[in-house]
Biotite code that builds the C-alpha atoms (Angstrom):
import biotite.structure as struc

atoms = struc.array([
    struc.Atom([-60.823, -46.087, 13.524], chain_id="A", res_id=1, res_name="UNK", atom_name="CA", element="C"),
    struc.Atom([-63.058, -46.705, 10.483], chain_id="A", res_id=2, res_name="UNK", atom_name="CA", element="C"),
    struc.Atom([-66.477, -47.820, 11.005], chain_id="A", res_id=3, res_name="UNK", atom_name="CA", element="C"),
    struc.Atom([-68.169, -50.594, 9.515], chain_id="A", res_id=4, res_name="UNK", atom_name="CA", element="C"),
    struc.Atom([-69.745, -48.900, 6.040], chain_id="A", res_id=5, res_name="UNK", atom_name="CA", element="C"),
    struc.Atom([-66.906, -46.368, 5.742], chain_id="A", res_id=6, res_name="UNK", atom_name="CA", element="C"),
    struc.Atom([-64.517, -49.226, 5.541], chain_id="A", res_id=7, res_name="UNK", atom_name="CA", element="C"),
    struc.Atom([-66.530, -50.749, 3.072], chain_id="A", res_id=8, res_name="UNK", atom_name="CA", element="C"),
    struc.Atom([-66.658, -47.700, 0.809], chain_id="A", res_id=9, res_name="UNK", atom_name="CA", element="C"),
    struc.Atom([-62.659, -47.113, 1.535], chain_id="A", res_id=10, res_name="UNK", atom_name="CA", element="C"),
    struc.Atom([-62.179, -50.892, 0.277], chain_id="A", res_id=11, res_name="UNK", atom_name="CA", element="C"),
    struc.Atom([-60.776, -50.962, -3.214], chain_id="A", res_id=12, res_name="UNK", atom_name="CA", element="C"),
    struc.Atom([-62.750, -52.533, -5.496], chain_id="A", res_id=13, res_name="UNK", atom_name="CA", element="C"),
    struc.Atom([-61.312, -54.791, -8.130], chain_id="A", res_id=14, res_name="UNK", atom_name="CA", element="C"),
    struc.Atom([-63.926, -56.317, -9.597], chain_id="A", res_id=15, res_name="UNK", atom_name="CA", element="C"),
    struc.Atom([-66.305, -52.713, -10.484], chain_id="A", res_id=16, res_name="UNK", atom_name="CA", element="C"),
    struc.Atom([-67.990, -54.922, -13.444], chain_id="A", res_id=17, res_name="UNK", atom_name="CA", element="C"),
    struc.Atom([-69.135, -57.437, -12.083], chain_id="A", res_id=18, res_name="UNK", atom_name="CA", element="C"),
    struc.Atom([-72.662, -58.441, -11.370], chain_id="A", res_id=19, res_name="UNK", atom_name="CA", element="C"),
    struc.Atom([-72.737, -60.546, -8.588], chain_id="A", res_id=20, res_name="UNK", atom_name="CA", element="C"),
    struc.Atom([-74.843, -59.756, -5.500], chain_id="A", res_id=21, res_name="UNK", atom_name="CA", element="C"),
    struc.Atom([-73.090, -57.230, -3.032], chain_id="A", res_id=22, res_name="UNK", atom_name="CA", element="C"),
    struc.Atom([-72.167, -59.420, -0.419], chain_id="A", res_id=23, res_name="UNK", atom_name="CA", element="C"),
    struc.Atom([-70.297, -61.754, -3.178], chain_id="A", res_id=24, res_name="UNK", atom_name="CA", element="C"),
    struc.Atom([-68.894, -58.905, -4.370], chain_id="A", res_id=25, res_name="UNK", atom_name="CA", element="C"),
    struc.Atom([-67.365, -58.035, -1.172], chain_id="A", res_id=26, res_name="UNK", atom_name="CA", element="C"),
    struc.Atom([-65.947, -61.060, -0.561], chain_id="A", res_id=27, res_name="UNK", atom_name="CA", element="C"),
    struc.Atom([-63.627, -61.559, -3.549], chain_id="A", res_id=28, res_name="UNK", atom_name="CA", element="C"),
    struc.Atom([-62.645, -58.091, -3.203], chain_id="A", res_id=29, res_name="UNK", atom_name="CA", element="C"),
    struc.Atom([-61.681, -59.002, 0.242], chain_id="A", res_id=30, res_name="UNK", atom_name="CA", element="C"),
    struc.Atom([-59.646, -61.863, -1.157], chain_id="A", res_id=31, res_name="UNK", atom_name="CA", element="C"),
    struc.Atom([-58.189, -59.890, -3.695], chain_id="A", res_id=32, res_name="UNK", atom_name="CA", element="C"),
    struc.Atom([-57.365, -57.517, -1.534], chain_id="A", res_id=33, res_name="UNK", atom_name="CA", element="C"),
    struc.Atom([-55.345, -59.860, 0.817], chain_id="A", res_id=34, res_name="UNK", atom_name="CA", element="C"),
    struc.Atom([-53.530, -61.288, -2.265], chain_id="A", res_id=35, res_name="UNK", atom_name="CA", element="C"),
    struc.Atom([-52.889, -58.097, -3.449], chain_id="A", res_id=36, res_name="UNK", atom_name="CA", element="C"),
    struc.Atom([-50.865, -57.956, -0.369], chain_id="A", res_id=37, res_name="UNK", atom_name="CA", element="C"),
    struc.Atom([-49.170, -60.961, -0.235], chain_id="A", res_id=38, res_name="UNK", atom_name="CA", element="C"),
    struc.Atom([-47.389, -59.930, -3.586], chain_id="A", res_id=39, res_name="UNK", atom_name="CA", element="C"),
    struc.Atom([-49.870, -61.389, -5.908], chain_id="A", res_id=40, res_name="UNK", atom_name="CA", element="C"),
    struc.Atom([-49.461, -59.852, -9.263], chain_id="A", res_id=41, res_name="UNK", atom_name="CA", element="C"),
    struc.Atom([-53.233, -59.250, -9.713], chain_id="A", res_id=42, res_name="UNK", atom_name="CA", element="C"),
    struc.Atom([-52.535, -56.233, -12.838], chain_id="A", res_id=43, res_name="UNK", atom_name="CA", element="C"),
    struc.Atom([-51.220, -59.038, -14.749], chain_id="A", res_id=44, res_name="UNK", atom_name="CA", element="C"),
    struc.Atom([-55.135, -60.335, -14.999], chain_id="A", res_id=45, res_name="UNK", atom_name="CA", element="C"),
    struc.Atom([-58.630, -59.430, -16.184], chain_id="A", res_id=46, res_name="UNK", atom_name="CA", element="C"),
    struc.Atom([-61.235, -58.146, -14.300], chain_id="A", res_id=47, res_name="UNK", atom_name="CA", element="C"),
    struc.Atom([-62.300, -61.669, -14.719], chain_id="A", res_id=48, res_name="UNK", atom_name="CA", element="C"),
    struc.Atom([-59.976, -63.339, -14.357], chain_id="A", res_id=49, res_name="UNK", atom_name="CA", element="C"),
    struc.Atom([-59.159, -61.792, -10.732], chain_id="A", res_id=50, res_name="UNK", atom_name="CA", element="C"),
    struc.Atom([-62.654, -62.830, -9.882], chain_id="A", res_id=51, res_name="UNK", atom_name="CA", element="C"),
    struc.Atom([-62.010, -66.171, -10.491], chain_id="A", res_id=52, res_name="UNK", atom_name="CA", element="C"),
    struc.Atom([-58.893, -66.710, -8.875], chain_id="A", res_id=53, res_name="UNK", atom_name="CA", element="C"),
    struc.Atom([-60.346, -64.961, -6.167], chain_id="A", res_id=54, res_name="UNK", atom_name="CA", element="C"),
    struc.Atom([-63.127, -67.328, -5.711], chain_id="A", res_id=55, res_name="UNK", atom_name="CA", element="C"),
    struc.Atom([-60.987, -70.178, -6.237], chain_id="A", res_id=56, res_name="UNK", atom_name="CA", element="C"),
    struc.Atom([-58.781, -68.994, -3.508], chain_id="A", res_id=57, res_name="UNK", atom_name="CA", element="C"),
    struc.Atom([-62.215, -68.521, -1.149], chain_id="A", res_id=58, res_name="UNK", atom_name="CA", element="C"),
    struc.Atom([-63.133, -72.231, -2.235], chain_id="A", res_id=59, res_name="UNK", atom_name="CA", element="C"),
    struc.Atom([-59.568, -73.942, -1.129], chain_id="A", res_id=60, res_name="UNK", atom_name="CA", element="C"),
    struc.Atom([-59.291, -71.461, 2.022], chain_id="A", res_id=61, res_name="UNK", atom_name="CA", element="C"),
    struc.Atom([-63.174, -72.858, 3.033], chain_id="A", res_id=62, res_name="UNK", atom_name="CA", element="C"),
    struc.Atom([-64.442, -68.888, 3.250], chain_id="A", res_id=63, res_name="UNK", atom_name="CA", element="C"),
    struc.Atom([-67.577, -68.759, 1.979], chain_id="A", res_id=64, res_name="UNK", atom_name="CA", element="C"),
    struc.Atom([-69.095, -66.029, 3.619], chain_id="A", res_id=65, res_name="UNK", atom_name="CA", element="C"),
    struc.Atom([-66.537, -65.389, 7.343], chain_id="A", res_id=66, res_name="UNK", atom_name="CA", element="C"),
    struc.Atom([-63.106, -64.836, 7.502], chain_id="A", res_id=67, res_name="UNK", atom_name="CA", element="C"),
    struc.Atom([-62.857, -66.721, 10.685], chain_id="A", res_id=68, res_name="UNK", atom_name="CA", element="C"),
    struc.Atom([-64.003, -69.708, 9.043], chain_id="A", res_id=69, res_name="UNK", atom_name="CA", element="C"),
    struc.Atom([-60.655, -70.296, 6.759], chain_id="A", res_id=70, res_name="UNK", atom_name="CA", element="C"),
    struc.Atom([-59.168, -73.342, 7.532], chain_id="A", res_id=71, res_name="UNK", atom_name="CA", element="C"),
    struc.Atom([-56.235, -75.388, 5.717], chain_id="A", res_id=72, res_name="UNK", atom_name="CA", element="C"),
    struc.Atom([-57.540, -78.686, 6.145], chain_id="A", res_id=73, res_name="UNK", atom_name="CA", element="C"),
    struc.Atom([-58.860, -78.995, 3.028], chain_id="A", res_id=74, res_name="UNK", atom_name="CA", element="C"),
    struc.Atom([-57.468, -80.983, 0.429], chain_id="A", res_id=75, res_name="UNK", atom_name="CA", element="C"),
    struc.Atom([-59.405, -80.526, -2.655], chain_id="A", res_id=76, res_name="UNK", atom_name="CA", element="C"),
    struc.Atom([-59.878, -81.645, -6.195], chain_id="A", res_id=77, res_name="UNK", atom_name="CA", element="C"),
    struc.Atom([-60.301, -79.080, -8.778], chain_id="A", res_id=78, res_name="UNK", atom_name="CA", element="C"),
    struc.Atom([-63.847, -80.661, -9.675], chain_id="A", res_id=79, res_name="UNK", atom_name="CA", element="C"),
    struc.Atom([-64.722, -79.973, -6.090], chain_id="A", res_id=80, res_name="UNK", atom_name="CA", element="C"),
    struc.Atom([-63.333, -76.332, -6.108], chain_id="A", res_id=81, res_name="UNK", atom_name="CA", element="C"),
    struc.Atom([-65.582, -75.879, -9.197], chain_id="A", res_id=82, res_name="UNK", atom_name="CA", element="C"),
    struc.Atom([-68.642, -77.171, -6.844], chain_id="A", res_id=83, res_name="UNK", atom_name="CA", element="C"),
    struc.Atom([-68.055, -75.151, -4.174], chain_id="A", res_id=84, res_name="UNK", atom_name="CA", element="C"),
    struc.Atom([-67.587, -71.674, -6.293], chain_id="A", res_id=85, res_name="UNK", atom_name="CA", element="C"),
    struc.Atom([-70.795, -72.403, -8.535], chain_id="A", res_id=86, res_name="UNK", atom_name="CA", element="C"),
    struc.Atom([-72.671, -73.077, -5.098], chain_id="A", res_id=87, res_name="UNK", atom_name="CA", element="C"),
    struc.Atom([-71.495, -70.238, -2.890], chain_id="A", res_id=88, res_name="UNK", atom_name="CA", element="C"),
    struc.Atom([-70.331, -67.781, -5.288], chain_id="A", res_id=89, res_name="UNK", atom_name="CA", element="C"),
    struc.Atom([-72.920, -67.100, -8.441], chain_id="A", res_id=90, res_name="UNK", atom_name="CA", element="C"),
    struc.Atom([-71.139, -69.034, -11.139], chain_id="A", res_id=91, res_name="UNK", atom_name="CA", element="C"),
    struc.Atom([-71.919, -71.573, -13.355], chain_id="A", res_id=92, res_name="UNK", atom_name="CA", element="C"),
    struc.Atom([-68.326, -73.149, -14.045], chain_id="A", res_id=93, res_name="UNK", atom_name="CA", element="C"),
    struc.Atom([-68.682, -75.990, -16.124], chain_id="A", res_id=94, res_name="UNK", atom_name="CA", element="C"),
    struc.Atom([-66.860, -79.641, -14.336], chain_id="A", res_id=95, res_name="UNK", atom_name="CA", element="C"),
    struc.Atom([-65.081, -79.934, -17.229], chain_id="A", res_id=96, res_name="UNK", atom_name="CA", element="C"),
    struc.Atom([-63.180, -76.761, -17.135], chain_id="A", res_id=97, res_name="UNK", atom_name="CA", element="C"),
    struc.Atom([-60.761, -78.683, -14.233], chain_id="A", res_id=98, res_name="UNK", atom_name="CA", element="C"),
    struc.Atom([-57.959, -77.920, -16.316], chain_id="A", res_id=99, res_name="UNK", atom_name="CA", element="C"),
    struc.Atom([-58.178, -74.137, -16.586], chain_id="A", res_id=100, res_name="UNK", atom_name="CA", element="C"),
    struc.Atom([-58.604, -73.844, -13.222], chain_id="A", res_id=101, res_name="UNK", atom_name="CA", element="C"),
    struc.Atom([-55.430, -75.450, -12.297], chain_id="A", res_id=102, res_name="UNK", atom_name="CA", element="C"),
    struc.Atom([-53.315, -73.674, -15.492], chain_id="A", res_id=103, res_name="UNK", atom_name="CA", element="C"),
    struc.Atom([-54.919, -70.053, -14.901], chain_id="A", res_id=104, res_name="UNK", atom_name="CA", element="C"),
    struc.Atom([-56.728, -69.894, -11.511], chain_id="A", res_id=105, res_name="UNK", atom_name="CA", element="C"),
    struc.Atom([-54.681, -71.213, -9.116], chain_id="A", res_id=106, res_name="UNK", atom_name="CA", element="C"),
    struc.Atom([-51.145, -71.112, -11.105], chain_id="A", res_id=107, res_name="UNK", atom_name="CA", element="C"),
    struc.Atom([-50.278, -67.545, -9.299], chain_id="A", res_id=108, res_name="UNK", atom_name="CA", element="C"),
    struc.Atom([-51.529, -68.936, -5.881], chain_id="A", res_id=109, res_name="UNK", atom_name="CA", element="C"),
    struc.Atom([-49.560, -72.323, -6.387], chain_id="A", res_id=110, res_name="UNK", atom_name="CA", element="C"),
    struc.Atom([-46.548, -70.539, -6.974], chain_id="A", res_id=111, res_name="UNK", atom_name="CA", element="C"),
    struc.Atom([-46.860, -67.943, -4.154], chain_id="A", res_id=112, res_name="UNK", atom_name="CA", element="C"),
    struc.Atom([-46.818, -71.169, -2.287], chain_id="A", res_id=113, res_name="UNK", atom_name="CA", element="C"),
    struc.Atom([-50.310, -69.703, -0.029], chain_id="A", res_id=114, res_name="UNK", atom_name="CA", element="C"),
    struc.Atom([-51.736, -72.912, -2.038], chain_id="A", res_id=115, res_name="UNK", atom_name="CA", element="C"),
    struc.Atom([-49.431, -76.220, -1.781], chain_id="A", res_id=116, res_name="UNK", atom_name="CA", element="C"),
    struc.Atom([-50.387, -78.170, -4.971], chain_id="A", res_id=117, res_name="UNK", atom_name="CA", element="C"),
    struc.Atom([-50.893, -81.531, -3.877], chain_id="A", res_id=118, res_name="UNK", atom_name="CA", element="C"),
    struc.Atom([-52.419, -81.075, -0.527], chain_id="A", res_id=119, res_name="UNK", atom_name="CA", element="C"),
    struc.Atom([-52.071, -84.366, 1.407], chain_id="A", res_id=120, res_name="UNK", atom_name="CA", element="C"),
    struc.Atom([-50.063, -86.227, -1.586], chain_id="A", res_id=121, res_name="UNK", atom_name="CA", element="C"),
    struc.Atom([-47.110, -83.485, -2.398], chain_id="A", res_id=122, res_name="UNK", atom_name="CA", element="C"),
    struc.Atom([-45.262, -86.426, -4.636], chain_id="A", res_id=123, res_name="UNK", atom_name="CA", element="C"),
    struc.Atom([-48.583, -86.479, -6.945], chain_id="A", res_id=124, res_name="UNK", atom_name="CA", element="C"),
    struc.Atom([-47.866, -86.048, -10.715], chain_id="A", res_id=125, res_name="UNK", atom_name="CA", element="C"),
    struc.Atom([-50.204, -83.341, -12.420], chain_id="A", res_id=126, res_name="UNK", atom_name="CA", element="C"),
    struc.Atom([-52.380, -85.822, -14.041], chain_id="A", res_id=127, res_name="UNK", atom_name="CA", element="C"),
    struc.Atom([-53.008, -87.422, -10.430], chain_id="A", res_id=128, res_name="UNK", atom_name="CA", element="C"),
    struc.Atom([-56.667, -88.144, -9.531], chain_id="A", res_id=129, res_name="UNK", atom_name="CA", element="C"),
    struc.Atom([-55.464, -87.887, -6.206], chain_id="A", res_id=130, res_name="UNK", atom_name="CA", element="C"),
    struc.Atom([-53.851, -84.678, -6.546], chain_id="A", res_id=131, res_name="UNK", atom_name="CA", element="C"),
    struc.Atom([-55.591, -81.734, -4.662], chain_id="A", res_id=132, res_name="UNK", atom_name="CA", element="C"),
    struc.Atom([-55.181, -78.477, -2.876], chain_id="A", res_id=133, res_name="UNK", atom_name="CA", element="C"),
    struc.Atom([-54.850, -76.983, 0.388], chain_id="A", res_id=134, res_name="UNK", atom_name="CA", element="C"),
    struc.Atom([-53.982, -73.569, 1.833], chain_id="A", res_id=135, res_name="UNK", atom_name="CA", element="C"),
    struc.Atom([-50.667, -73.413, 3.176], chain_id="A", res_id=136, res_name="UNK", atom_name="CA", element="C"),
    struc.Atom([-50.610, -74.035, 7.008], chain_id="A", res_id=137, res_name="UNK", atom_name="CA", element="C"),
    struc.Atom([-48.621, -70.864, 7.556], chain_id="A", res_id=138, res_name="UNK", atom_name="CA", element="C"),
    struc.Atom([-50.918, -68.669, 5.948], chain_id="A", res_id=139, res_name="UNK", atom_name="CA", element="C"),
    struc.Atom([-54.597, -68.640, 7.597], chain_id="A", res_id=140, res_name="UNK", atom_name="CA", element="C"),
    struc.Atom([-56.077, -64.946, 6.733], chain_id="A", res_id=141, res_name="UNK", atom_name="CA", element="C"),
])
């Protein structure tokens, strides 16, 4: 059994250039870890761009900080996914970068079906203000 810092160090880090604080660090690493294992083809991105679908996966999963705090009864807005990474995870995404975060953060995630596109309105077209996301009931990390 690994202890608490040795599982740390043994965690593989995807995101080695980044400059976040440590514990923000660990986080997304976390997540990318778990979508790493889900299948997630996370070579296919930049460094970058893992960290952002990672935090965008934190924001819809409501993990901010604990694990046992992820919850699929969200239903958010990609505006409001922008709020909740600049708050909780050191970035300064601007509101009106919605777009790219539905096209390039959440595409993979959306299609991996851990994110249902649509949340509480599944018949939404894309340009929806309605439209939102939620993680998938059957996966809770």
């Amino acid at each position: 059994m690994q202890h608490g810092a040795d599982l740390i160090l043994s965690m593989k880090t995807y995101i080695a250039k980044s400059t976040k604080s440590i514990p923000v660090q660990k986080i997304i690493n976390e997540a990318l870890d778990i979508l790493e294992s889900v299948g997630i083809p996370i070579n296919t991105k930049t460094e970058r761009g893992l960290e952002k679908m990672a935090v965008c996966f934190l924001a819809v999963a409501s993990v901010t900080q604990d694990w046992a705090k992820a919850s699929d009864k969200s239903h958010l807005k990609t505006r409001e996914i922008i709020t909740i990474v600049n708050n909780n995870f050191e970035e300064n995404i601007s509101p009106g970068s919605y777009d790219d975060i539905r096209r390039k953060d959440l595409k993979l995630l959306v299609i991996a079906d851990l994110i249902i596109n649509s949340g509480d309105n599944l018949s939404a077209a894309t340009n929806d203000p309605t439209r939102g996301y939620a993680l998938h009931p059957d996966f809770k990390p």
